[in-house]
N, C-alpha and C positions, 0 to 999 in steps of 0.2 A: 367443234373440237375445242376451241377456248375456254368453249361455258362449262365443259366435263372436266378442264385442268380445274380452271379458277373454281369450282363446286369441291374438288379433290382438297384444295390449298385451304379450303374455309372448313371443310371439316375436320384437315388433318389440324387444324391450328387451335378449333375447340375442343380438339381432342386433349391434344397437349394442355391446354390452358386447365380443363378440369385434372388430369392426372398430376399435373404441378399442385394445384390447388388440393385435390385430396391430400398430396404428401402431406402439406402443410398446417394440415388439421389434423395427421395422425401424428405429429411429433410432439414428444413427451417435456414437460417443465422440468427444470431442475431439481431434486429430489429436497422433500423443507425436513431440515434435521429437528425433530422436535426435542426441546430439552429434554435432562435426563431426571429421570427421577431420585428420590433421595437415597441417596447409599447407606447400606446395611453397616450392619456394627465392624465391619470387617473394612469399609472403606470410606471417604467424608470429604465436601464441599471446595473449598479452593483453595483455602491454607489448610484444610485438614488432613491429619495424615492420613497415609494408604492403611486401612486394616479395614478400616473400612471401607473396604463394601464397594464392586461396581469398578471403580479405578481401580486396575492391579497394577503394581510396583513391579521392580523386576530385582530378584537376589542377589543381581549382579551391579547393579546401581551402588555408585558412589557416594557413601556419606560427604553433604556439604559442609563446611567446615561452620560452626555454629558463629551469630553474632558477637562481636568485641562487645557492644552495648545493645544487648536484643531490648526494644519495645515487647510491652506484652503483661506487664506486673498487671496485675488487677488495685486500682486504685484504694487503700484502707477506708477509704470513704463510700466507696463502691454498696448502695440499697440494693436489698435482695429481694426476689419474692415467691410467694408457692406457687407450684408447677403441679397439676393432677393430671393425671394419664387416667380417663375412665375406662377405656378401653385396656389399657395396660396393668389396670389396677395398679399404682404406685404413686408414689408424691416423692418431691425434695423440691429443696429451695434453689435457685437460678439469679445472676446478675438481672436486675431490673434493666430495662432498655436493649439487650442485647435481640439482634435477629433470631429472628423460631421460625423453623421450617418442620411443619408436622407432617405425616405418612404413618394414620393408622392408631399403632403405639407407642410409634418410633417418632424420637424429635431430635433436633438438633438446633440450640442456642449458638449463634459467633457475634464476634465482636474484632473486626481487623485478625488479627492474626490469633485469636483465642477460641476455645470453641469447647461444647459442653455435650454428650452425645448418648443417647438411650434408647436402647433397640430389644426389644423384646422377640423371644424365641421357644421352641418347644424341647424339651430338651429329656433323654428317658434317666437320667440321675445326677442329682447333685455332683457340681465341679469338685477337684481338692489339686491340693498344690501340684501332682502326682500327673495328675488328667488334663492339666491345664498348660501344665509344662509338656505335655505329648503332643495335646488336640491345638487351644489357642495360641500356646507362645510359637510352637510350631510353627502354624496356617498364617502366622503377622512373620516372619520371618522368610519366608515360602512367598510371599504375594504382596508384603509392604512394602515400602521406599525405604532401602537400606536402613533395615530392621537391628539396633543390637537391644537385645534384651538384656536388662539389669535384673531382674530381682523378680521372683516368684513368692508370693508367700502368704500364707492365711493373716486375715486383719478381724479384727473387732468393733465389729461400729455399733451406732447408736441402733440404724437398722438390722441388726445379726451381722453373723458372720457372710466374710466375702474371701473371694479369693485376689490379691491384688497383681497383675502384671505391670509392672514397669516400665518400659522402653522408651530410646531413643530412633526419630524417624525424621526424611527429609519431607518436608510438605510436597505437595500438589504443585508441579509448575505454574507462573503465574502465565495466566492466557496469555498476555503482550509481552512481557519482557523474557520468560523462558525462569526470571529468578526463582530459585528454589531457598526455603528456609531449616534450617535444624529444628526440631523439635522435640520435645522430652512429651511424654504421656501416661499415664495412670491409669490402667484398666481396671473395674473392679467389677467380678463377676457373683450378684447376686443370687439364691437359688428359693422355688418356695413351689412346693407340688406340682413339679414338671414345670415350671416356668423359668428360666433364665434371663435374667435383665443386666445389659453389659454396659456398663456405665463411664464414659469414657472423656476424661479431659486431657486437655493440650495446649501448648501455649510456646512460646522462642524456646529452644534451651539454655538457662539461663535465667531467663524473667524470674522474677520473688512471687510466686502464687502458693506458698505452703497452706497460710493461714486459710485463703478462698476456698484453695482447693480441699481443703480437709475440713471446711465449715460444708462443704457440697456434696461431698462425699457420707456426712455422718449424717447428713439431713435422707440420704434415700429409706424410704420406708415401703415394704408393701403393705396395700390397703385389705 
C-alpha cells in the first residue's frame, strides 16, 4: 500500500515539474520596438517640426514661447556642398558636415537644432497658392505642433517657380527632458510632370538663417 502512494507522489510531482516547465518555455519576451523610419514630408526627426510625417501633432497644442537668445544661425562661414537625389531626380546645395538620413528620394540633413528636408511625391497637378493654402497649409495645421501659418505665396527661384508656405511650429519633444522649441519653417513646393518635391527648412524662431536658407532654396533644381 506504501509503494502505490510513494509511486502516486512520484508521478504526481513529474507531472507538475513538466507542466511548470512547459509554461515557462511558452512565455513570450518583451516586444523590441524597432526604430522608426524616416518621416514624410508632413513630419521630421527630433527637433524637427511636425508636418512632417509619422509624428502627428495635436491642434490643440500650445505654442511654446519662442527662445530670448535661440542657437540655430547657420555660421557665414558655414562650406556647402551638392546633394544629387538619383532616384529623385533633383540636386541643391546642403551644409557640409551636417547628419543625412536617406529613404529612397527622401533625405533629411540636421545639425542640433537645424534641419533641411526633401521628400518626393506623386502628385496629379501642379500646386498654386490657391491649392496649397486648402491641401498643405491645411494638413500642417490639422496634424503639426501648434501650427500658425504666415504667408502662402508663389516665389521665383533659380530652380522655377515654387509655392512657398511659411510657418511657425513647436518642435518634437526632447526624448529626456519633455523640452520643446519654437520654430519658424519655409516650405517650398516644387512641381515637374507629376512630381512634387517639398523642400523644407527649419531652425529656433528667431536664429538669422535668411542668407543660408535662401542660398538652399535657389540652389533646388530638377535634373
Amino acid at each position: 500500500m506504501s509503494k502505490s502512494i510513494g509511486l502516486v507522489i512520484v508521478v504526481t510531482t513529474i507531472s507538475m515539474t513538466a507542466l511548470l516547465g512547459g509554461c515557462g518555455t511558452n512565455s513570450s519576451p518583451a516586444p523590441h520596438m524597432a526604430p522608426k523610419a524616416m518621416s514624410s514630408a508632413n513630419n521630421i526627426g527630433t527637433t524637427q517640426p511636425s508636418q512632417t510625417a509619422a509624428v502627428t501633432g495635436s491642434s490643440s497644442e500650445k505654442a511654446v514661447a519662442p527662445e530670448k537668445n535661440p542657437t540655430g544661425d547657420i555660421p557665414d562661414t558655414q562650406a556647402f556642398v551638392n546633394y544629387t537625389s538619383a532616384s529623385g531626380g533633383y540636386d541643391l546645395v546642403v551644409p557640409e558636415g551636417w547628419g543625412r538620413t536617406i529613404k529612397g528620394s527622401d533625405v533629411i540633413f540636421q545639425d542640433k537644432l537645424n534641419g533641411v528636408q526633401v521628400a518626393v511625391s506623386q502628385v496629379s497637378s501642379q500646386p498654386t497658392v490657391t491649392s496649397a493654402n486648402k491641401n498643405q497649409a491645411a494638413e500642417l495645421q490639422k496634424t503639426g505642433r501648434a501650427v500658425t501659418i504666415k504667408r502662402v505665396k508663389q516665389v521665383n527661384l533659380s530652380g522655377g517657380q515654387a509655392v512657398l508656405i511659411a510657418y511657425d511650429s513647436n518642435s518634437v519633444p526632447d526624448p529626456v527632458t519633455g523640452k520643446q522649441v519654437r520654430l519658424e519653417n519655409n516650405r517650398y513646393l516644387f512641381y515637374k510632370n507629376g512630381k512634387l518635391a517639398t523642400l523644407t527648412l527649419w531652425a529656433p524662431l528667431g536664429a538669422d538663417n535668411v542668407d543660408q536658407w535662401n542660398r538652399m532654396s535657389a540652389s533646388f533644381t530638377w535634373r
